[in-house]
C-alpha positions, 0 to 999 in steps of 0.5 A: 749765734756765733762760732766759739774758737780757741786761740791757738796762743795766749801772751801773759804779761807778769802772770796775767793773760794779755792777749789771744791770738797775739801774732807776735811770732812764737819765738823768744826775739819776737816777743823781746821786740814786742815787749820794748815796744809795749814798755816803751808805750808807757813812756811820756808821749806813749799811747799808755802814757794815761796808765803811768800818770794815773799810777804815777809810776811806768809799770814795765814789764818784767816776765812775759811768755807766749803759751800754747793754749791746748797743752801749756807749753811755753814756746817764747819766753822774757824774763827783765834783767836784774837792772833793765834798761828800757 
């Protein structure tokens, strides 16, 4: 059998959890960048572009944290602006 291990960090994405062990950095700008990049892939020719025409709309992000697993501390943080442009 298998060895279980705890991710270190968890991203959530609008209040969901996303991903475990992300490697996206713990920092506010690494996250911003991922989070483009993620929104964009929703986008005509995207690689989520599937998702959007099966909603008929592109669900953008619009608050995301990375989140120490063991204490809960949010160490990254992006929230969208009022009238984000992607």
């Amino acid at each position: 059998m298998g060895k279980s291990i705890t991710p270190k960090y968890r991203l959530e994405v609008d209040g969901k959890p996303f991903l475990w062990n992300c490697g996206i950095g713990t920092n506010n700008e690494s996250l911003e960048k991922w989070i483009y990049k993620f929104g964009k892939s929703f986008e005509i020719g995207g690689v989520n572009e599937h998702v959007s025409r099966f909603l008929d709309y592109i669900p953008y992000p619009s608050e995301a944290k990375v989140i120490v697993q063991k204490t809960g501390q949010v160490v990254a943080y992006w929230k969208a602006g009022l009238f984000q442009v992607w």
